[in-house]
C-alpha positions in Angstrom: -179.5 -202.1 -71.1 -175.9 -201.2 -69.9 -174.6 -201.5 -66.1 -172.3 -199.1 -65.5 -171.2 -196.9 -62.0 -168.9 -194.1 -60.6 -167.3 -194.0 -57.7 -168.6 -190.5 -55.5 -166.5 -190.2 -52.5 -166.8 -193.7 -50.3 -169.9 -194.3 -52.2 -170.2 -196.4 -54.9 -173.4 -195.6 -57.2 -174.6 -198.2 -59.6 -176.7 -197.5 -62.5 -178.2 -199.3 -66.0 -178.7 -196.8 -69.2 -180.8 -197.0 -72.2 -179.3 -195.3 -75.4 -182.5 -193.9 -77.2 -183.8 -191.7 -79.8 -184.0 -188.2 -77.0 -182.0 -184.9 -77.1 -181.6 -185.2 -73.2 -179.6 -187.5 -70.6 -182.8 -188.4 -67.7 -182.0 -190.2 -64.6 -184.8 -191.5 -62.7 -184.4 -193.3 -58.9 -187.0 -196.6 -58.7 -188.6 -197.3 -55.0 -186.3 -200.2 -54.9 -183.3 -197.9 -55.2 -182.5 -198.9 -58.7 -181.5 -196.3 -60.8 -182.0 -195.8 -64.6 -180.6 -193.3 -67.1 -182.3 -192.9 -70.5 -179.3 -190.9 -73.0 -179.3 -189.9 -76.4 -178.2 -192.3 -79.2 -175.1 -190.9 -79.3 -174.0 -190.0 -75.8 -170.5 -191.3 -74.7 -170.1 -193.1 -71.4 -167.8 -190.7 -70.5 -170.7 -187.7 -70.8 -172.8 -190.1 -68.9 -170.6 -190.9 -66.2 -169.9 -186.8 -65.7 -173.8 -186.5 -65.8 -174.3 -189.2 -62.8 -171.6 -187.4 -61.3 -173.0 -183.8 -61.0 -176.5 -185.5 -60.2 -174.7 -187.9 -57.6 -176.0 -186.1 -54.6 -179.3 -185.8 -55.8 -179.5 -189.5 -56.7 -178.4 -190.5 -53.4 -181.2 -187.9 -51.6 -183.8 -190.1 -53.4 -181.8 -193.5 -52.2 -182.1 -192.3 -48.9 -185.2 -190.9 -49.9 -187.2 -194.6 -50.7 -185.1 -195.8 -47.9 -187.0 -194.1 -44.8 -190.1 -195.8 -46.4 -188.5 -199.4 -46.0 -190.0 -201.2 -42.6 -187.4 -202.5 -40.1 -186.7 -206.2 -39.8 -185.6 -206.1 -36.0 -187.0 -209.9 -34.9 -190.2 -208.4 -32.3 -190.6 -210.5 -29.1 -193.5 -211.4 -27.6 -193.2 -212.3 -24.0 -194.6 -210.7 -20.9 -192.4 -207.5 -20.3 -191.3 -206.7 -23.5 -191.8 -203.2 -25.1 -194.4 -202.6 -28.6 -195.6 -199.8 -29.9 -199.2 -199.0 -31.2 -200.3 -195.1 -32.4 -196.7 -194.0 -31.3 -197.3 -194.7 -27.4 -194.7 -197.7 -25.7 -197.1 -200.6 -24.0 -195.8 -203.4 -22.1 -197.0 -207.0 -23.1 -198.5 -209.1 -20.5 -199.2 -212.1 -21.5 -202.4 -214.4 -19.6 -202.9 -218.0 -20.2 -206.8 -218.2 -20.9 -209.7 -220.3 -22.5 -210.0 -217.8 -25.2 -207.2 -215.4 -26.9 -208.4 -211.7 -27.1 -206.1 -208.7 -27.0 -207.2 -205.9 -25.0 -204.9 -202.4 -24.0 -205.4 -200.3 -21.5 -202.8 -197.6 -19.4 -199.8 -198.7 -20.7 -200.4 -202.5 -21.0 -201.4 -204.8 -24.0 -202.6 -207.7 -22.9 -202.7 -210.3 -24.8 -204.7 -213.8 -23.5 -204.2 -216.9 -25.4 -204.6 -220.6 -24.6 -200.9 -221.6 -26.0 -198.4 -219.0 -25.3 -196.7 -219.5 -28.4 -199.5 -217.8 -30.5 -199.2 -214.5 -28.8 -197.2 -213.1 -31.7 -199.8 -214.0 -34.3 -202.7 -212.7 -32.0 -200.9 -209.7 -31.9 -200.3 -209.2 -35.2 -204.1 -210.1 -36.1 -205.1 -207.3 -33.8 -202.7 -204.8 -35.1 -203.9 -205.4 -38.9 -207.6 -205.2 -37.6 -206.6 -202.0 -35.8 -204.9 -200.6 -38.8 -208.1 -201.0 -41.3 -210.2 -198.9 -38.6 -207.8 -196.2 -37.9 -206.3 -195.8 -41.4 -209.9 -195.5 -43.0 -211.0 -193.3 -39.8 -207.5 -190.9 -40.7 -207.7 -190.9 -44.2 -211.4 -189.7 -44.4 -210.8 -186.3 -43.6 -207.5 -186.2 -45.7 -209.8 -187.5 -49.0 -212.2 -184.4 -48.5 -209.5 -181.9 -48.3 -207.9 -183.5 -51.8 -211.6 -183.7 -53.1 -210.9 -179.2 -54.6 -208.6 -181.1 -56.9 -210.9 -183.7 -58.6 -209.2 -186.4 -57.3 -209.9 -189.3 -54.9 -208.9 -193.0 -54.1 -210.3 -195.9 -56.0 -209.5 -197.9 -52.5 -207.6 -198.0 -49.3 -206.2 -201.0 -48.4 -203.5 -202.5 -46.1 -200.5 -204.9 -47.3 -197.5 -206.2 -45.6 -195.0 -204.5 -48.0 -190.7 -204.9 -47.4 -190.0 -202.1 -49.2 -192.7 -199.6 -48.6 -194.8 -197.6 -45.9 -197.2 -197.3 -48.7 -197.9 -197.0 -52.4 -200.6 -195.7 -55.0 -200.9 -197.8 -58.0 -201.4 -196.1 -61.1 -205.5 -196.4 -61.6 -205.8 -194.7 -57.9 -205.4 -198.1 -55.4 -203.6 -196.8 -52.0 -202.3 -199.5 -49.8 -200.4 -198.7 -46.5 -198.2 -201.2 -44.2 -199.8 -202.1 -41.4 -196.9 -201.8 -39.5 -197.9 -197.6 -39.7 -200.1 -198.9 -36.8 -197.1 -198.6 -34.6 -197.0 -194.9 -35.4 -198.0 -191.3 -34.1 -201.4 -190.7 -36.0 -199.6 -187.8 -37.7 -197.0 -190.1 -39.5 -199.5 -192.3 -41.0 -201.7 -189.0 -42.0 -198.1 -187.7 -43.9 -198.0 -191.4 -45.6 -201.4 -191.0 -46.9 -201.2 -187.8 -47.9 -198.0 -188.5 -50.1 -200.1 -191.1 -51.6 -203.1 -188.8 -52.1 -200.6 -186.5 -53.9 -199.6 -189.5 -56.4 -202.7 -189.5 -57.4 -202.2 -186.0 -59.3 -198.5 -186.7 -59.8 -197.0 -189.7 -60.1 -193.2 -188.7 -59.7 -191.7 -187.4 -56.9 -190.8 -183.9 -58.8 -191.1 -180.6 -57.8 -194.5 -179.8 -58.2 -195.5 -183.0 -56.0 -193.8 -181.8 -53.6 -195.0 -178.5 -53.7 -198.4 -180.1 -53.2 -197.3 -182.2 -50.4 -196.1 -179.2 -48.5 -198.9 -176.7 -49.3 -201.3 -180.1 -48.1 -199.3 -181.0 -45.0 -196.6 -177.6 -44.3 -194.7 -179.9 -41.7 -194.5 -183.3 -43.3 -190.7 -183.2 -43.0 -191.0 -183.4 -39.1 -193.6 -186.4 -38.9 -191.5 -188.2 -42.1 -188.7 -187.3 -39.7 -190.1 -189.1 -36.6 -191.6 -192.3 -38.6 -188.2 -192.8 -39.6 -186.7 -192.4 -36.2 -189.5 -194.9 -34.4 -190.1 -197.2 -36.8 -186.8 -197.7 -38.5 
């Protein structure tokens, strides 16, 4: 494996290529933004370069691309008064010294009781992830039946703290999804499954998957759009 990169206006864009036995140069973008170039045996790193080059644009949609799907690491506080989302609606914490902790919402209020203030953060993060494996399940139900014309269908849907990733399908047919989707408009974290139901008939982000995406959910680019916007 060789590092190499080219300089594309401000932009600096790092790759690692493979010379191997192929008559064509292939770049591919990984999740983590890595990016990888497969080129014939005898390719020169000067036709490489000029490949990454005319490609540079492309490569840096997918960046940006695998980039919405990265969770935000703003520190969340949780004291009475501040603002959290849940289902893409703002509630204002209250927090309630009591004998028990529960979490409870109603209006525009989460209210979280708890007998050491302290733990009001990991309450609320407990009652977010149990949240998330009703609502995700109770979302992606319908979205399975549609897929089901297509022979196709999850093995399982689970939920993972991920850094990198609103969600991912594994390739024998596992979805998992970020509970942090919980914070979202239901219609964001229907586009998230739905991308992953479309990994499951194909696995790279080419043109026919997202021809499928599109014909599956015609205005994924506005709720990709606002997930990016609330959540990122």
């Amino acid at each position: 494996m060789i590092h190499d990169s080219i300089q594309y206006g401000t932009t600096t864009i790092e790759y690692d290529f493979d010379l191997v036995p192929r008559k064509t140069l292939g770049i591919y973008v990984h999740p983590n933004g890595n990016v990888l170039l497969k080129a014939p045996l005898d390719s020169t790193l000067e036709a490489i370069r000029e490949k990454v080059e005319k490609k540079a644009m492309w490569i840096l949609r997918q960046k940006r691309f695998f980039a919405s799907f990265t969770p935000s690491t703003i520190e969340r506080r949780y004291v009475s008064g501040e603002s959290h989302l849940y289902l893409g609606r703002q509630y204002m914490l209250r927090i309630k010294e009591s004998e028990i902790n529960a979490v409870h919402y109603q209006s525009n209020v989460i209210e979280i009781e708890c007998r050491q203030k302290k733990n009001a953060g990991i309450l609320l993060q407990t009652w977010y992830r149990k949240r998330a494996n009703i609502k995700f399940l109770e979302y992606a139900q319908p979205i399975i039946e549609q897929f089901a014309v297509y022979g196709v269908s999850p093995k399982s849907i689970s939920i993972k703290i991920m850094q990198r990733r609103w969600g991912y399908c594994s390739s024998n047919g596992e979805i998992t999804l970020n509970p942090r989707l919980i914070c979202a408009p239901r219609c964001c974290i229907e586009y998230v499954i739905t991308h992953e139901m479309c990994h499951l008939i194909y696995r790279n982000h080419n043109k026919k998957f997202y021809t499928l995406l599109t014909k599956e959910m015609p205005h994924w680019e506005k709720w990709k759009a606002k997930l990016e916007r609330m959540l990122a």
